[in-house]
Backbone bond lengths (Angstrom), bond angles and torsions (degrees), N, CA, C in turn:
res aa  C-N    CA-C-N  psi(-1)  N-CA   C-N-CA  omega(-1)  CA-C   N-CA-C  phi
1 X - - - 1.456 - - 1.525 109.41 -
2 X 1.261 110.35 128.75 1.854 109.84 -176.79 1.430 89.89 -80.84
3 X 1.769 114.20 170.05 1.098 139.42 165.69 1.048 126.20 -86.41
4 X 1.215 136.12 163.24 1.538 123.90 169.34 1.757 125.59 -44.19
5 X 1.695 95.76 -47.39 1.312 122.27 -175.86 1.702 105.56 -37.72
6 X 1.543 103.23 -56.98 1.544 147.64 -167.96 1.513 95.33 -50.08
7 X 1.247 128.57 -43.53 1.491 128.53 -154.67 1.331 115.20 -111.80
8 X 1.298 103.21 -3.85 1.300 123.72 -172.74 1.790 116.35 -71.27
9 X 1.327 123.11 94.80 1.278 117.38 -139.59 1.897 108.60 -81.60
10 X 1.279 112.64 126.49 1.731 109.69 172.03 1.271 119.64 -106.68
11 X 1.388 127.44 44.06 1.290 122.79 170.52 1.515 112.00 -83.88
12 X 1.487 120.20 -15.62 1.673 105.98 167.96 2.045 82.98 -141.31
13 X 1.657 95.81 140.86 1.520 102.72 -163.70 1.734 92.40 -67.38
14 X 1.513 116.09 167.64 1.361 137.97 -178.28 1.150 107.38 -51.72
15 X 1.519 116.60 -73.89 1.370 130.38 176.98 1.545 124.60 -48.92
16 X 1.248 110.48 -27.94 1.733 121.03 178.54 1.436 118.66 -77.72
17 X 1.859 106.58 -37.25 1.167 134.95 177.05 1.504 100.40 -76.74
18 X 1.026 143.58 -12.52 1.565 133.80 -179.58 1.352 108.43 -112.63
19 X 1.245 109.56 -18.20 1.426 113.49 -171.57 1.269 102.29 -80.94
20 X 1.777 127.58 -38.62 0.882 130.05 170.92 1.574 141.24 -63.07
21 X 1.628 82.19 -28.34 1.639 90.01 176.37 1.270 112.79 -108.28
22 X 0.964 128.90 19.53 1.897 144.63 174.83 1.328 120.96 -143.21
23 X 1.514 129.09 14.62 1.535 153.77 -167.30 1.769 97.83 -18.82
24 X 0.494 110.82 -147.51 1.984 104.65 -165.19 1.485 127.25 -77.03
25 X 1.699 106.00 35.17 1.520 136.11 158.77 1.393 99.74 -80.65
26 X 1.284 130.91 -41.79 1.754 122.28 172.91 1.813 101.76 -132.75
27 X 1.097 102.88 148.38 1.203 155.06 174.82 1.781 107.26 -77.41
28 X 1.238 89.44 86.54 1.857 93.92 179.86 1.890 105.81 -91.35
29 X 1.394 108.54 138.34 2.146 97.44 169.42 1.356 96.04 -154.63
30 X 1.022 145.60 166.23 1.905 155.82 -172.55 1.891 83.25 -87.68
31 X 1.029 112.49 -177.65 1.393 143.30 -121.72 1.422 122.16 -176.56
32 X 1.747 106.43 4.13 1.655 110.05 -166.90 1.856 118.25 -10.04
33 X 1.029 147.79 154.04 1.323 93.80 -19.08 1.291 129.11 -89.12
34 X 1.436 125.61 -29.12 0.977 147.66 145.29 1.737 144.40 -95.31
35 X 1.717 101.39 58.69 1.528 90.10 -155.35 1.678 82.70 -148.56
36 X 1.550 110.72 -178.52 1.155 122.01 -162.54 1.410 88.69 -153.66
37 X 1.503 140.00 124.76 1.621 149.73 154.68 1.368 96.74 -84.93
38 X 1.625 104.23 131.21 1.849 120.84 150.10 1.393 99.70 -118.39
39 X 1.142 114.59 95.31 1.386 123.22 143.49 2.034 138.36 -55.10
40 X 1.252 109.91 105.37 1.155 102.87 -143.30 2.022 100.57 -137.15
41 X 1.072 98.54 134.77 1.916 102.15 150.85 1.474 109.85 -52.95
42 X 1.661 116.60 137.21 1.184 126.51 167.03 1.740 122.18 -38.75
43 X 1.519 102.31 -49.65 1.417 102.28 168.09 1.119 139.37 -28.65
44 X 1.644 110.98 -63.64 1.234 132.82 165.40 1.758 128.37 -52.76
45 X 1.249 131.32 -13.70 1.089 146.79 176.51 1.691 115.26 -66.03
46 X 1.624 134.13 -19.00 1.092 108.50 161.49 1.481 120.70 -101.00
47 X 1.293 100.87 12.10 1.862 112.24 -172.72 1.627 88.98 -99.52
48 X 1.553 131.06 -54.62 1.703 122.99 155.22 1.278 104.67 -25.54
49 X 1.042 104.65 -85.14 1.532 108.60 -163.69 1.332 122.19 -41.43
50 X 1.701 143.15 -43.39 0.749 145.93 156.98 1.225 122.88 -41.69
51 X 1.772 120.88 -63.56 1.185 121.87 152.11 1.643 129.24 -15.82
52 X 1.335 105.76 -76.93 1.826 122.44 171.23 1.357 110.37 -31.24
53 X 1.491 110.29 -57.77 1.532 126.86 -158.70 1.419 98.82 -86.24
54 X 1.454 152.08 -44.13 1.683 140.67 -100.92 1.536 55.15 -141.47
55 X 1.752 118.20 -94.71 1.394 113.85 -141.05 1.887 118.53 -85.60
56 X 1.391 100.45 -8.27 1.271 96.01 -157.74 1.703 81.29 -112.84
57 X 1.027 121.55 20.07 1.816 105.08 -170.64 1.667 139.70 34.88
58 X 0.925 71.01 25.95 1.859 81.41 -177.14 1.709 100.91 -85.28
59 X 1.976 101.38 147.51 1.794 98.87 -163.79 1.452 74.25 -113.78
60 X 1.826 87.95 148.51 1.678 83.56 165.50 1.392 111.71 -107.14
61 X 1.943 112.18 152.68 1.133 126.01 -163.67 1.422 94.41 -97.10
62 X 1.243 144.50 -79.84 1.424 136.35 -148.85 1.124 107.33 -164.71
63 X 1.545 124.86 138.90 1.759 132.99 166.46 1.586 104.68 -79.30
64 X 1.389 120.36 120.95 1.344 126.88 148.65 1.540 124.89 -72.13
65 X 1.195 137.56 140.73 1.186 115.17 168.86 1.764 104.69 -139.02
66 X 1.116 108.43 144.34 1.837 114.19 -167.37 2.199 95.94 -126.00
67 X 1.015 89.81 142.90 1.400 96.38 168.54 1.500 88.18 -94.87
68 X 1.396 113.05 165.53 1.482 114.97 171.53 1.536 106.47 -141.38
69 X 0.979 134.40 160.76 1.754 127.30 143.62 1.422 113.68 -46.87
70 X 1.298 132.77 -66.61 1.212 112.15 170.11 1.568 137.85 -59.11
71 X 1.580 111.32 -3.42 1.393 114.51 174.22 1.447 96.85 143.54
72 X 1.601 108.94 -156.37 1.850 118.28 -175.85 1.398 99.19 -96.26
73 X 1.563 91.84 154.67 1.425 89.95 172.93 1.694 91.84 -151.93
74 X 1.319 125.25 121.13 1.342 142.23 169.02 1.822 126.96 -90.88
75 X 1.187 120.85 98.53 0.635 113.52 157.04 2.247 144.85 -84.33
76 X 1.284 106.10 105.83 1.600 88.70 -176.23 1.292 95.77 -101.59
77 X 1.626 111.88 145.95 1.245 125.32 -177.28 1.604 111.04 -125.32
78 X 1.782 114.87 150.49 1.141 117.59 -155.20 1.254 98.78 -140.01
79 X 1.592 141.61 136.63 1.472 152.81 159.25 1.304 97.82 -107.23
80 X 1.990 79.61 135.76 1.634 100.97 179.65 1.760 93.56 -153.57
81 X 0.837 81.26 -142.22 2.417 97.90 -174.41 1.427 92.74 -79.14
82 X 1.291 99.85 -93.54 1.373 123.03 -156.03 1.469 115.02 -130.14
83 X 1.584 135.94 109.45 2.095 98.24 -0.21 1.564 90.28 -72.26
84 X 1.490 92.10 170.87 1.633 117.36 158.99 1.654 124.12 -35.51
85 X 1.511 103.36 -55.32 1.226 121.86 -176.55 1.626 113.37 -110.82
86 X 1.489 120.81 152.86 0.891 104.67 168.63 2.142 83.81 -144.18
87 X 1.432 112.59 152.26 1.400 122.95 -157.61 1.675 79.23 -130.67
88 X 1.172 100.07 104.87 1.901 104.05 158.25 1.814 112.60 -93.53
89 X 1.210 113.58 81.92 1.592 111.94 167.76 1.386 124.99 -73.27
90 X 1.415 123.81 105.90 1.185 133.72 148.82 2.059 128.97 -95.61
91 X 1.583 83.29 138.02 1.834 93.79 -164.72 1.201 119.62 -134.57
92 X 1.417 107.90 114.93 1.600 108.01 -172.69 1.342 106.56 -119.94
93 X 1.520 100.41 177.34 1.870 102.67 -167.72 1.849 111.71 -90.59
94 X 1.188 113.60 114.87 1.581 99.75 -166.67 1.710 144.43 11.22
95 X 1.813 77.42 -74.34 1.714 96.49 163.51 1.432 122.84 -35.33
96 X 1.548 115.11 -43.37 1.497 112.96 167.61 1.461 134.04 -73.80
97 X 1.357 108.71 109.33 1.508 123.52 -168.37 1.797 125.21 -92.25
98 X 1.770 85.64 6.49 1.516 98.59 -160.52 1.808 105.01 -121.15
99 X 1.036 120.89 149.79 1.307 135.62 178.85 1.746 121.83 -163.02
100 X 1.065 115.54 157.94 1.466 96.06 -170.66 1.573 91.57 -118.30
101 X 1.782 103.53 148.96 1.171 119.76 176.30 1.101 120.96 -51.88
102 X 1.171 114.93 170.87 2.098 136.53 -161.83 1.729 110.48 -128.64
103 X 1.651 89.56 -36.51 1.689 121.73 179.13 1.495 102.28 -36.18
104 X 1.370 131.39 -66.89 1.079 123.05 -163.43 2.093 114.06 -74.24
105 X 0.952 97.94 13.80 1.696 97.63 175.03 1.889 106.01 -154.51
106 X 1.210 110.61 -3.09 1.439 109.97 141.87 1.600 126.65 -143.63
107 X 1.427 109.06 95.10 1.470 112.22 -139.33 1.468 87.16 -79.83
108 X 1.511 154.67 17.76 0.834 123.31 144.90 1.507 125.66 -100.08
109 X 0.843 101.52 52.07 1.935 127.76 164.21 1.431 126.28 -110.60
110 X 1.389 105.68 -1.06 1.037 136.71 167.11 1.588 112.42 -31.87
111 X 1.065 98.16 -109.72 1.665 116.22 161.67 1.223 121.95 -37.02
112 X 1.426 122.44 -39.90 1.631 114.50 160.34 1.521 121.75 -60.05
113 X 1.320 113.93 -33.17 1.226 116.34 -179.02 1.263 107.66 -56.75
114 X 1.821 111.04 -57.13 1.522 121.85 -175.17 1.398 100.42 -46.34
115 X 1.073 123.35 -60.51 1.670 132.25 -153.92 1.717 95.96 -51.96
116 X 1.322 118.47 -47.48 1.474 116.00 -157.29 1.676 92.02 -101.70
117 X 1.302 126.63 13.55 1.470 112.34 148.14 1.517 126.67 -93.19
118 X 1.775 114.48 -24.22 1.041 120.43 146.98 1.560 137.70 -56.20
119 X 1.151 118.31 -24.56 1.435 115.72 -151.39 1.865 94.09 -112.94
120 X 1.378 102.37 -34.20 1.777 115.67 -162.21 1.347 89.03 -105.74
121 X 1.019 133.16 -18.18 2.207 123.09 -137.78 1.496 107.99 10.42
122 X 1.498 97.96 82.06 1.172 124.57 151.81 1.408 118.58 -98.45
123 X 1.160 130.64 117.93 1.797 112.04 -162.16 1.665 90.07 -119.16
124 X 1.310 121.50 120.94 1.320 144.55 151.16 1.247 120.68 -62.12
125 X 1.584 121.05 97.34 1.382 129.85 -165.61 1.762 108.92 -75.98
126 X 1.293 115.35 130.18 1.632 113.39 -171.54 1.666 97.56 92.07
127 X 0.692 136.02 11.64 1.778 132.56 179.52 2.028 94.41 -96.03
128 X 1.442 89.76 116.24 1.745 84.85 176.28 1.508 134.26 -64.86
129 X 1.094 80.52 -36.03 1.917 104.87 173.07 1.589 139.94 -115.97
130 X 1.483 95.86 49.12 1.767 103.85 -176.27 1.118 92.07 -79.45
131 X 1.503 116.01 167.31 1.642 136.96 -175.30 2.027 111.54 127.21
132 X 1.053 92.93 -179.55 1.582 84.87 176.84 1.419 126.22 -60.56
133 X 1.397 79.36 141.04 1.700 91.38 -172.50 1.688 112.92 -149.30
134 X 1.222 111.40 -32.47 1.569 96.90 169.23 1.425 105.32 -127.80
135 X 1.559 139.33 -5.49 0.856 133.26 149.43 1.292 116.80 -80.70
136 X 1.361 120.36 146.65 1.090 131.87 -170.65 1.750 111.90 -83.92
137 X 1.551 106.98 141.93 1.800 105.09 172.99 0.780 140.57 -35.68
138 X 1.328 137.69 15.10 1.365 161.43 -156.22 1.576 104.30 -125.90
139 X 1.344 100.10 -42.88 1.698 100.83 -161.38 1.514 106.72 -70.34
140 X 1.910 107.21 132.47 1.293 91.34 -166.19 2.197 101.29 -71.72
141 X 1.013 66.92 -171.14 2.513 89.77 -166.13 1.545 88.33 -83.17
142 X 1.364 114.45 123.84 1.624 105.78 151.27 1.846 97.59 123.43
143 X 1.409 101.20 -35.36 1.600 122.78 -174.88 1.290 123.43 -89.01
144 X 1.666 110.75 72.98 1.654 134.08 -152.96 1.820 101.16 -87.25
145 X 1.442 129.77 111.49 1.123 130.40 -157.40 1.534 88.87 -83.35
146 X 0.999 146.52 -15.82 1.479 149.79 -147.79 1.813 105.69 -86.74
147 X 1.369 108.56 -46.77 1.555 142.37 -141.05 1.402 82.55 -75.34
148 X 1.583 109.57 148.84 1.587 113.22 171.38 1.532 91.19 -69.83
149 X 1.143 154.98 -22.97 1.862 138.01 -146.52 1.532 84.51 -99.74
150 X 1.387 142.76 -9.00 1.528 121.57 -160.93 1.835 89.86 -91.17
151 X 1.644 88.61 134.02 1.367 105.14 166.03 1.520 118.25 -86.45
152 X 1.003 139.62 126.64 1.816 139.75 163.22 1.241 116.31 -89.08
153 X 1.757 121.33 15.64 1.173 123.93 152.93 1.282 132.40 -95.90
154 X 1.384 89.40 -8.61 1.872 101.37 -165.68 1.359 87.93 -105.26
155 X 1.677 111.21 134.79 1.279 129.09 -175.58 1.518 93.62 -78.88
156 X 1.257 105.47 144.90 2.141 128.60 171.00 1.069 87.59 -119.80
């Protein structure tokens, strides 16, 4: 049985192949030591993703998500051959609370998605099943423990 790694096709390199089919909508750069950045608009992230996953075989490993001063910034990351890594960064301006899901064409984003609508209320538009999920039924809606503004002094 091949691996993911294994199937992962190099007849035109990653970076050349994205650059081409997303021309200065993303932001391609290496990743030393082994990695590849797509820098990208939120939009664009389930047509990546599909791409990565459907044609290029790449599995995805895990969504990071950072509050920033300048706004969100998500990283989902993907292992494949060549490179090893690939870092899909998407970055929006605080105020924006919305992004559209990945879930339905890499269903194990699933649960990451959930996780970072609970914790951030980040709500992933097209996600079938947002709502609680790691906070418990109790926790009031709206009151994201993750977020620089959540207090852990103020009783919920």
């Amino acid at each position: 049985m091949m691996t993911p790694a294994q199937k992962t096709p190099s007849v035109l390199s990653l970076d050349a192949e994205a650059a081409a089919r997303w021309g200065e909508t993303l932001r391609v750069s290496p990743l030393p030591p082994e990695g590849l950045l797509l820098a990208c608009d939120p939009s664009l992230l389930p047509d990546l993703c599909a791409w990565l996953a459907g044609e290029r075989h790449y599995r995805f490993a895990t969504l990071v998500t950072e509050e920033r001063e300048e706004g969100w910034r998500l990283r989902f990351l993907f292992w494949g051959r060549e490179p090893l890594w690939v870092h899909l960064l998407a970055e929006m301006p605080r105020q924006r609370t919305s992004l559209p899901s990945i879930s339905d064409v890499v269903h194990a984003a699933d649960w990451h998605e959930r996780e970072t609508e609970d914790l951030f209320g980040l709500t992933f538009t097209g996600h079938p099943r947002l709502g609680d999920f790691i906070l418990h039924e109790e926790w009031p809606e709206g009151v994201n423990p993750m977020r620089w503004s959540f207090n852990a002094r103020v009783p919920y």
